[in-house]
SEZA-825444 format. One record per residue (C-alpha): residue number from 1; z, y, x. Coordinates in steps of 0.25 Angstrom, whole numbers. Example, Ala and Ser with C-alpha at 12.3 -4.5 7.8 and 13.67 -1.06 7.14 Angstrom:
# SEZA-825444
  pos     zz     yy     xx
    1     31    -18     49
    2     29     -4     55
***
This chain:
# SEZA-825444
  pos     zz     yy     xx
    1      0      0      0
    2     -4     14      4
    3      5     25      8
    4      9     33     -4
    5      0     46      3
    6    -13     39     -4
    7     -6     41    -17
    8     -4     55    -14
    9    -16     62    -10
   10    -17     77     -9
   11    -31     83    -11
   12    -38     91    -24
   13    -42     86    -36
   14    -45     83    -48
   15    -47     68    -44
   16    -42     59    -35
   17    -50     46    -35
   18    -63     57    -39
   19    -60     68    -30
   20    -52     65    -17
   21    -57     50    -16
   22    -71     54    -17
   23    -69     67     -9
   24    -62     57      2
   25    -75     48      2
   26    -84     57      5
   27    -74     64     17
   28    -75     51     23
   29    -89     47     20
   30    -93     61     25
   31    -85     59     38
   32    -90     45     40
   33   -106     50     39
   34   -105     66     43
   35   -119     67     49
   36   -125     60     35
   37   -137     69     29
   38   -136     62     17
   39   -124     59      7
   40   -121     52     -7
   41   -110     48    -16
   42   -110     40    -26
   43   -100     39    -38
   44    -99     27    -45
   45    -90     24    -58
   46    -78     35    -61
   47    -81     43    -50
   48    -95     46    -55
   49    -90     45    -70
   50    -79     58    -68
   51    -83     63    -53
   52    -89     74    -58
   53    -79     77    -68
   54    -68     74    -55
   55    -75     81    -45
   56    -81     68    -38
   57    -93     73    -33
   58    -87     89    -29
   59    -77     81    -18
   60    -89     72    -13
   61    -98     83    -12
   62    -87     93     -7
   63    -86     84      5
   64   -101     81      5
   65   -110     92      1
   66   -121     85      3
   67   -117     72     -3
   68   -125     67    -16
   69   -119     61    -27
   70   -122     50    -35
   71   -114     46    -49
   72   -114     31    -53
   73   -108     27    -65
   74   -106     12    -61
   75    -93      9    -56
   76    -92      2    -41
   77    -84    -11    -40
   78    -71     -8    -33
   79    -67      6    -40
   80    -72     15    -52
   81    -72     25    -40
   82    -83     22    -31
   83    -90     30    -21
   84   -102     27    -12
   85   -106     35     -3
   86   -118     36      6
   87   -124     43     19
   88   -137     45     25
   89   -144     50     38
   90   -154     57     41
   91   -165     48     42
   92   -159     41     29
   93   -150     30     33
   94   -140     26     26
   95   -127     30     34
   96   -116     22     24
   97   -114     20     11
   98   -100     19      7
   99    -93     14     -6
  100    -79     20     -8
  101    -68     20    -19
  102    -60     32    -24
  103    -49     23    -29
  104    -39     33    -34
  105    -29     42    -30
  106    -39     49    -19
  107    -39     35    -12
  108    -52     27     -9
  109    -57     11     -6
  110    -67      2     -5
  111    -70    -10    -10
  112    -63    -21     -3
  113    -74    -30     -4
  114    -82    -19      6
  115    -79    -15     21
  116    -82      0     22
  117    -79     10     32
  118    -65     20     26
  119    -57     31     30
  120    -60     32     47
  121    -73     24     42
  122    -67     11     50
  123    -71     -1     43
  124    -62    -10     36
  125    -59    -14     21
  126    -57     -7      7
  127    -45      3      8
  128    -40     15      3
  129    -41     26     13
  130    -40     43     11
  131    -39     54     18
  132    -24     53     17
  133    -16     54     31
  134    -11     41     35
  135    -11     32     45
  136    -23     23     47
  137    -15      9     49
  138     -6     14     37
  139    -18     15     28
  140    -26      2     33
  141    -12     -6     29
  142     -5      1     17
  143      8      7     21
  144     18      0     10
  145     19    -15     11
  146     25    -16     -4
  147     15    -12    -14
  148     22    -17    -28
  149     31     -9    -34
  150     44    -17    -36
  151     42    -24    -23
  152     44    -10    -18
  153     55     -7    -26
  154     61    -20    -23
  155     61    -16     -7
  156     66     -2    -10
  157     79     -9    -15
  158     80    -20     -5
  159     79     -7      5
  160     86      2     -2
  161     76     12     -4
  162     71     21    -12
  163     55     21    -16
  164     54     32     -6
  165     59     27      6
  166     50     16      4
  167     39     25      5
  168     44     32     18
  169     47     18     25
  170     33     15     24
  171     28     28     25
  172     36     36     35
  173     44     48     33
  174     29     55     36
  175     28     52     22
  176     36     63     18
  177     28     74     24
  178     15     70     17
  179     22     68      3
  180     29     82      5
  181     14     89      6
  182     12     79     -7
  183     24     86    -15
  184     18     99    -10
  185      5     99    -14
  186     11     94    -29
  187     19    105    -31
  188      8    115    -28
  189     -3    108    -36
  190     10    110    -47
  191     12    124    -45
  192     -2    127    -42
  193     -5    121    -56
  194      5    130    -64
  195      1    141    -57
  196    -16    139    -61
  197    -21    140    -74
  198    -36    139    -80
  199    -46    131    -82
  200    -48    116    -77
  201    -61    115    -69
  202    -70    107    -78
  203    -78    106    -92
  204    -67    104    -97
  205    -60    118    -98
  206    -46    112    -98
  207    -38    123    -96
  208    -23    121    -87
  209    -11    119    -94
  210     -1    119    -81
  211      2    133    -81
  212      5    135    -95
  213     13    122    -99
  214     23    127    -86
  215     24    139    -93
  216     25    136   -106
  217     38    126   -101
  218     48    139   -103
  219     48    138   -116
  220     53    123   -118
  221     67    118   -117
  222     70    111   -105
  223     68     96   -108
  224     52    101   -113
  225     51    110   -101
  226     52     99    -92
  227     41     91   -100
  228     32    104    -98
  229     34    105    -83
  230     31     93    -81
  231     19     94    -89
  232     16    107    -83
  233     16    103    -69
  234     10     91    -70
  235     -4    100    -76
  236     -2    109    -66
  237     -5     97    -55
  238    -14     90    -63
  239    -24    104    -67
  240    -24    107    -51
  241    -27     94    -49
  242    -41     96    -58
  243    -44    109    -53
  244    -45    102    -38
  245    -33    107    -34
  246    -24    100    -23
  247    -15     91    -29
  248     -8     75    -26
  249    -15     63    -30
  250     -2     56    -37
  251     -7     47    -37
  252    -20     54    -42
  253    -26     66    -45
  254    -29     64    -58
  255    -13     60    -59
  256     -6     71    -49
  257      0     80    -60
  258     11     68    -62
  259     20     67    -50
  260     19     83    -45
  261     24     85    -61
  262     33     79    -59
  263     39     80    -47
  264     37     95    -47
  265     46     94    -61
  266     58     86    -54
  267     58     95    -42
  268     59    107    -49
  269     68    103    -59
  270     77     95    -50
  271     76    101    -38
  272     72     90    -33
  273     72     91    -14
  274     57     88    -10
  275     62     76     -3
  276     67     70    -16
  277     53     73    -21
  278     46     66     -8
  279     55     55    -11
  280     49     55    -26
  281     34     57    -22
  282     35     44    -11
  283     40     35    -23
  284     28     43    -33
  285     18     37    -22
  286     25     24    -20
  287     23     20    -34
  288      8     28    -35
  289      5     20    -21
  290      9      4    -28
  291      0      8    -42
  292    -11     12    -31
  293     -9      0    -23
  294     -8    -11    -34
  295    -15     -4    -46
  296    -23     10    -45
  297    -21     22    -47
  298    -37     27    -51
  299    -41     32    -64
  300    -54     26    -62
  301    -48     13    -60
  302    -36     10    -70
  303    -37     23    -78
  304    -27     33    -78
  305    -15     24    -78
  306    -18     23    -63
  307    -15     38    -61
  308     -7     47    -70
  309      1     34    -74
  310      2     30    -59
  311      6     46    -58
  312     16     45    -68
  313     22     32    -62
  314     23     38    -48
  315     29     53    -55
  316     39     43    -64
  317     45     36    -49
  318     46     49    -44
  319     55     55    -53
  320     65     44    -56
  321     66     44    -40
  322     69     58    -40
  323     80     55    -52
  324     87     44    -44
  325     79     33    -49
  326     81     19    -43
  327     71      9    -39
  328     69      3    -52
  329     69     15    -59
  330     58     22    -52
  331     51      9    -52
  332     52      9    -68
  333     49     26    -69
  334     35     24    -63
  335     34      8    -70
  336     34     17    -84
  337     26     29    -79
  338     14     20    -76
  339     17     11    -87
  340     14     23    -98
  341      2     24    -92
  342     -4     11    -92
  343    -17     11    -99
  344    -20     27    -97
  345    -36     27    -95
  346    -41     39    -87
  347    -52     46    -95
  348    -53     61    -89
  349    -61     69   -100
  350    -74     75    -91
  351    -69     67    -80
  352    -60     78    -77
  353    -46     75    -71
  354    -42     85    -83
  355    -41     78    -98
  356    -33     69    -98
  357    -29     69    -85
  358    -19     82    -84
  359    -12     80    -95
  360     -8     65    -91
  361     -2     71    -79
  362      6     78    -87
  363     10     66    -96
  364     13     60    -85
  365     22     69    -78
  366     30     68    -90
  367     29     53    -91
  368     36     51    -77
  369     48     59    -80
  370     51     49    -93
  371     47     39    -84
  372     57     42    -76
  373     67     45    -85
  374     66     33    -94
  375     67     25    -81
  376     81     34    -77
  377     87     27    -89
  378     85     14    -84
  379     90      6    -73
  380     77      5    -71
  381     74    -10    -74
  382     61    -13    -82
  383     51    -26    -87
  384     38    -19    -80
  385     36    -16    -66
  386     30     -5    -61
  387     22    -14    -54
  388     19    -22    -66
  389     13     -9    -72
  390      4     -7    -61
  391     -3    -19    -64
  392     -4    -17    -77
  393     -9     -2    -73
  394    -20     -9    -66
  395    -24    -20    -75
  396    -24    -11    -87
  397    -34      1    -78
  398    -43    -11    -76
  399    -44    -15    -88
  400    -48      0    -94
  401    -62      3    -98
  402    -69     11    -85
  403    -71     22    -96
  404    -55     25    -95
  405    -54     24    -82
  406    -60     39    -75
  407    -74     37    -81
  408    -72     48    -91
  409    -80     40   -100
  410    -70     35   -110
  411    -55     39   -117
  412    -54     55   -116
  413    -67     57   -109
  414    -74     50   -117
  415    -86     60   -125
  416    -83     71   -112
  417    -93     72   -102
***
């Protein structure tokens, strides 16, 4: 299992798995075959469905000016996102022709079945790779040799620890300094949000709602005042992120309203120390980083489920941490914030990372803080595992239409063009 840094990725939206995977590709495509004369890429499945509506084509060509592209509305094997790019020289030759996957989360792979040249363009078989700092043998081997939750859990206990102290032994206390510039960046993507107002880019007009649902807070008693802060910072993140503004992937874009809601809320309300919030953010990525590992977290390939329910599951851990939750409960707050997400298809109306997209954020937010309270009242012992749930997740995203999963063709989006 990968370090918890490929489940948070800083870079700009409005898409993980449509934007910053695809912009990636061509970095490394581009960097592979700089003296190329001629370029192409090809979008196949998802990525050709909603890229123009997610910005697919801009990143590739932003990299590439030259670059062609070419939309395919057949899906490749290993991945509803698949990419193929292809290089020539000047007398015509074909310099490479290179088939990648945006899997998710920013992150991308190739087919296992295939043996392609990745990241440093050194052969070897399928991975994920990013532009992500880390260390060479740490990424070719996984960093975490537990990737089930309760095996985790069960460790932890045996140990002593806490979920984030298993994060640091196997990360290093360097982890610290990376997610610190991770809490940084999600507290100004909030306040960035509260502070813009206007319109959405897009045809669809949609107007943002950050600004004036913080300020319209005031006005309510205290228990409904924490409801609407929540809500209002979780648009805040969530309307930056669909401007191209620079945001988390937690663990996606199209999901990264959750956890900064969130912890943004607790901090400001409970004065919570910024290493008490590292702490939470290490066990948010911990329980992001097992879904990714045994499930996935890409719209394109389980539907929604996969990123605003993976979000509220990582947002409900977090928070029952903060409150002094145990092992078990924490276990249990993220097993219920995934759990009430199960079956969520992802049908971006336009192909926009705007309807429905942004107000699930803010659903969600709100759904992790009774996660975690609801989990508070327990001792924390329940019939479904969290892992349990992940594999249901999985099964369930499988067996969803490809119309619900990123394709904008069916559910909400379905009449929009």
């Amino acid at each position: 299992m990968k370090s918890i840094r490929e489940i948070f990725r800083i870079g700009y939206g409005p898409s993980s798995s449509h934007t910053m995977g695809p912009r990636k590709a061509a970095e490394i495509f581009l960097a592979a075959h700089p003296n190329a004369v001629r370029y192409q890429a090809h979008l196949y499945g998802s990525l050709s469905a909603t890229g123009k509506g997610h910005l697919t084509d801009a990143a590739i060509i932003d990299v590439i000016p030259t670059v062609e592209i070419v939309w395919h509305e057949e899906f490749l094997p290993f991945h509803p996102n698949g990419m193929r790019f292809c290089a020539w020289d000047n007398q015509n030759h074909l310099l490479d022709d290179w088939t990648v996957y945006s899997v998710g989360g920013g992150a991308l792979a190739e087919d296992p079945d295939g043996v392609r040249l990745l990241g440093d363009r050194a052969p070897q078989k399928s991975t994920d790779f990013s532009g992500t700092p880390q260390a060479k043998g740490d990424e070719a081997k996984g960093v975490y040799p537990l990737t089930r939750l309760t095996d985790i859990k069960d460790y932890c206990d045996s140990q002593g620890w806490d979920y984030w102290e298993y994060v640091e032994h196997y990360e290093g206390k360097e982890i610290w300094d990376y997610l610190r510039e991770v809490w940084q960046v999600m507290r100004e993507a909030v306040e960035r949000g509260l502070d813009n107002e206007g319109v959405l880019p897009g045809p669809l007009h949609l107007r943002r709602k950050a600004a004036s649902y913080y300020i319209k807070v005031a006005a309510y008693k205290d228990n409904l005042r924490t409801r609407g802060l929540v809500f209002s910072y979780a648009l805040a993140v969530s309307e930056e992120n669909a401007s191209g503004g620079k945001i988390v992937t937690a663990p996606t874009c199209g999901s990264c309203g959750v956890l900064p809601a969130v912890l943004y809320h607790t901090w400001r309300s409970r004065d919570f120390s910024e290493t008490r919030i590292l702490h939470a953010l290490a066990t948010a990525g911990l329980i992001g980083n097992v879904v990714k590992e045994n499930a996935s977290i890409s719209g394109a390939e389980v539907g929604c489920q996969g990123e605003v329910g993976v979000a509220c599951a990582m947002a409900s851990a977090a928070v029952n941490q903060l409150f002094g939750g145990t092992l078990a409960q924490i276990e249990y707050a993220a097993e219920m914030g995934l759990e009430h997400h199960l079956g969520m298809t992802c049908d971006p109306v336009c192909g926009l990372v705007q309807i429905p997209c942004i107000e699930r954020n803010a659903f969600a937010a709100a759904r992790a803080l009774d996660s975690n309270m609801y989990s508070a009242f327990s001792d924390g012992s329940h019939r479904v595992s969290f892992d349990r749930v992940v594999d249901v997740m999985k099964e369930t995203g499988h067996d969803l239409p490809s119309l619900y999963k990123e394709t904008a063709q069916g559910g909400l989006a379905k009449d929009y063009k």
